[in-house]
N, C-alpha and C positions, 0 to 999 in steps of 0.2 A: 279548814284553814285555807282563805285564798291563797292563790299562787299564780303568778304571774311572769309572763316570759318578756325578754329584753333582747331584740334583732337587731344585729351591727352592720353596718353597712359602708363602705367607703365614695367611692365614684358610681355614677351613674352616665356612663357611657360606654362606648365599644374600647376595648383593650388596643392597644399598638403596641404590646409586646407581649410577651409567653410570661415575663413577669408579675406585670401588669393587670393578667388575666383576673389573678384569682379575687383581685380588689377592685376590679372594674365591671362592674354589670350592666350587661347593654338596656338601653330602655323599655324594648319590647320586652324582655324576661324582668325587669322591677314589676310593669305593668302584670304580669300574668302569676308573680309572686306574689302580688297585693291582692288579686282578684281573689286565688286561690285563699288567704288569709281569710276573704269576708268570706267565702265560701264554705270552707271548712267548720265554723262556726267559732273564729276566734272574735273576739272585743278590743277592737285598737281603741289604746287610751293614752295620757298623756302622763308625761314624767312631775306633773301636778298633782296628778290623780293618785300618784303613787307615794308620794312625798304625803298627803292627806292619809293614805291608807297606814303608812308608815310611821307616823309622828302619831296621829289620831284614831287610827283602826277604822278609818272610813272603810265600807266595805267596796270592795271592785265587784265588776264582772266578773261571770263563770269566763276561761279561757281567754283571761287582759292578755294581751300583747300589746307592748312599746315597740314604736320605729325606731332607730336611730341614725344617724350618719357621724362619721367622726371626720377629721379636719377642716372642712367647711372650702369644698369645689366648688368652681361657676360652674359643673353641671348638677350639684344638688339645686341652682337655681333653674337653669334654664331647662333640664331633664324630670330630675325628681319632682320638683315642685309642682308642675303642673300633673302628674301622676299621679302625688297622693291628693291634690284637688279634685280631679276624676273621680275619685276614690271615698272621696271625702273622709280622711285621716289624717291625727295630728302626728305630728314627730320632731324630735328634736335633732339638734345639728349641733356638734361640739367643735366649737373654732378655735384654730391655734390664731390668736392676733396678731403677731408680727406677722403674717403676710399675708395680710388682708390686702385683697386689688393687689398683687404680688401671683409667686410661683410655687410651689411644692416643690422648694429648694430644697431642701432635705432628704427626697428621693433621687432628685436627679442625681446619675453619675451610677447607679446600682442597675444598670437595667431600667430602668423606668425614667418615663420621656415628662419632660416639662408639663404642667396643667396651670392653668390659671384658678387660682383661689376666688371666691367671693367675693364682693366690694361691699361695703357699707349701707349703697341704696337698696343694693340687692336684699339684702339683709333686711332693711326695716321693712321694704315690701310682704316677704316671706312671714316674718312677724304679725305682720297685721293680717295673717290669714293661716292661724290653726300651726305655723311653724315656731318651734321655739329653740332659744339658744344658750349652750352651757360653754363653758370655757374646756381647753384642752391646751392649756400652757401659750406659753409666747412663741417661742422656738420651737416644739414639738423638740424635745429633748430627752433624753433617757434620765428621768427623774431618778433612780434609785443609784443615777452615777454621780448625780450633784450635789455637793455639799448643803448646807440647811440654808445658808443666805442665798444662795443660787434658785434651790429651788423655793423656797419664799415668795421671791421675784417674780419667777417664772409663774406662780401659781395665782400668786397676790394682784400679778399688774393683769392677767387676761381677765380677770373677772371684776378688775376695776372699768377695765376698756370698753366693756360689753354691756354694762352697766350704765357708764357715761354716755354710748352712741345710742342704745336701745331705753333711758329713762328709767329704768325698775331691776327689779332684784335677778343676780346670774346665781341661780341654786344650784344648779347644778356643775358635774364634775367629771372628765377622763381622763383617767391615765394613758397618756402617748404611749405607745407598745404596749398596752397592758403591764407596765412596770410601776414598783412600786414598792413601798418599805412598810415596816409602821410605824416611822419618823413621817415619811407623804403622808399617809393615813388622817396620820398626825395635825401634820399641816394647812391638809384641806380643811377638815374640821373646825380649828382655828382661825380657818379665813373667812366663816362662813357661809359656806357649801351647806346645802340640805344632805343632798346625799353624791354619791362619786360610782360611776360604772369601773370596772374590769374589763377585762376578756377571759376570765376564768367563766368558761361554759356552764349550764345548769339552770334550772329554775330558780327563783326567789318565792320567799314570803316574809310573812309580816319579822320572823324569828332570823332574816337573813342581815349580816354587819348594812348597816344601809350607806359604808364607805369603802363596801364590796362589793356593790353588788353584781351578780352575773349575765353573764351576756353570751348569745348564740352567735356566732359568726356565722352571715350569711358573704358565700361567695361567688364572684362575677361570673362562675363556674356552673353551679348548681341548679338543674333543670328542678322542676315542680316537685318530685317526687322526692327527689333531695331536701329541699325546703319542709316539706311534709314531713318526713322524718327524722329531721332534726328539732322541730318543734316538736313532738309527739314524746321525743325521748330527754330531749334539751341535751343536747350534744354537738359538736361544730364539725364531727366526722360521721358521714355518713355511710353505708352499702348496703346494695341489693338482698346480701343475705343476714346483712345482722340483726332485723325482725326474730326469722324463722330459730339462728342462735338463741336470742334473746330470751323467747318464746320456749325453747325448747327445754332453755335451762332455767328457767321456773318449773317448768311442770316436771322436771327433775325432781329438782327441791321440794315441790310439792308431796312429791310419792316416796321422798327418802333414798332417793340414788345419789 
């Protein structure tokens, strides 16, 4: 059975706070997380590819991995974009649209400093080379706190917006906070979404809800070896010694201890 792994990512720049840090990855370490990615012998594919494997049972690559970025930063233009070019890898970008050529008003005030969102040209640029775009609500709002017309709205108008500026179909789907019901579930489906990511950590396959699917959280934090381990096990926490646990307590199992 294929199985295929789903990398979260937020910002692609240096942190200006300790908050900040763990969603903000500076560029040098994207570039050396991507490298490692072709290296290690994973298959970057696209959230097409998987929607194909998933409706159809197209088969994937041995070791698919999806990029992703969620709210849609002007440095996943002006940082990421040129890296996964380098790279040559596709990945999607989930935009909240109300603040589009705007701010990541929603963080500011927690600790974390004003960013400039994405504009529109940025956008269709990106598009026309290997980047693609799913919606992630209007607001970025806590979907499983908003009544069913609220988040309707919310759900209903970013993938109408994205749709109208970019020409063609918005399939896909994020939950803001990784929050969610099965009334959302619900609703994405209804608005039709192909399929909707999580932040519930794990691998997927063909037998995974395809309007849950799992996702590894990589952080602005996480040197090489971190990233290597967290794909390996599909987990969004990593340590130096949880191999040799891991490891140890199989072969436990194994021998009946």
């Amino acid at each position: 059975m294929s199985r295929f792994t789903i990398l979260m990512y937020h910002m692609i720049c240096s942190p200006k706070t300790t908050e900040e840090a763990k969603y903000a990855c500076p560029p040098e370490l994207f570039d050396q997380h991507l490298h490692t990615i072709k290296e290690s012998g994973y298959k970057p594919i696209s959230l097409a590819e998987v929607v194909a494997h998933l409706l159809s049972d197209k088969p994937l690559p041995e070791n698919a991995v999806v990029i992703t970025l969620d709210d849609g930063f002007e440095d996943n233009y002006t940082n990421a974009f040129p890296i996964l070019q380098k790279h040559g890898m596709p990945a999607t970008v989930f935009l909240a649209t109300g603040v589009m050529g705007a701010t990541n008003k929603w963080m500011v005030g927690r600790d974390f400093p004003e960013r400039k969102m994405l504009n529109w040209q940025q956008v269709e640029e990106m598009n026309r080379h290997q980047i693609n775009f799913g919606a992630h609500t209007v607001s970025h709002p806590k979907l499983s706190e908003l009544g069913d017309e609220e988040a309707v709205q919310e759900i209903i108008q970013s993938k109408q917006v994205i749709e109208e500026k970019l020409g063609q179909p918005c399939d896909y789907f994020a939950y803001p906070y990784g929050l969610f019901s099965e009334r959302t579930c619900e609703i994405v489906k209804k608005a039709g979404f192909k399929l909707a990511c999580s932040t519930r950590s794990g691998f997927n396959n063909i037998e995974r809800d395809p309007f849950i699917l799992h996702r590894i959280e990589v952080y602005g934090t996480d040197p090489v070896w971190k990233l290597k381990q967290k794909m390996t096990f599909g987990m969004n926490d990593a340590s130096r010694l949880f191999p040799l646990q891991y490891y140890s307590k199989r072969i436990l199992e194994k021998i009946g201890l």
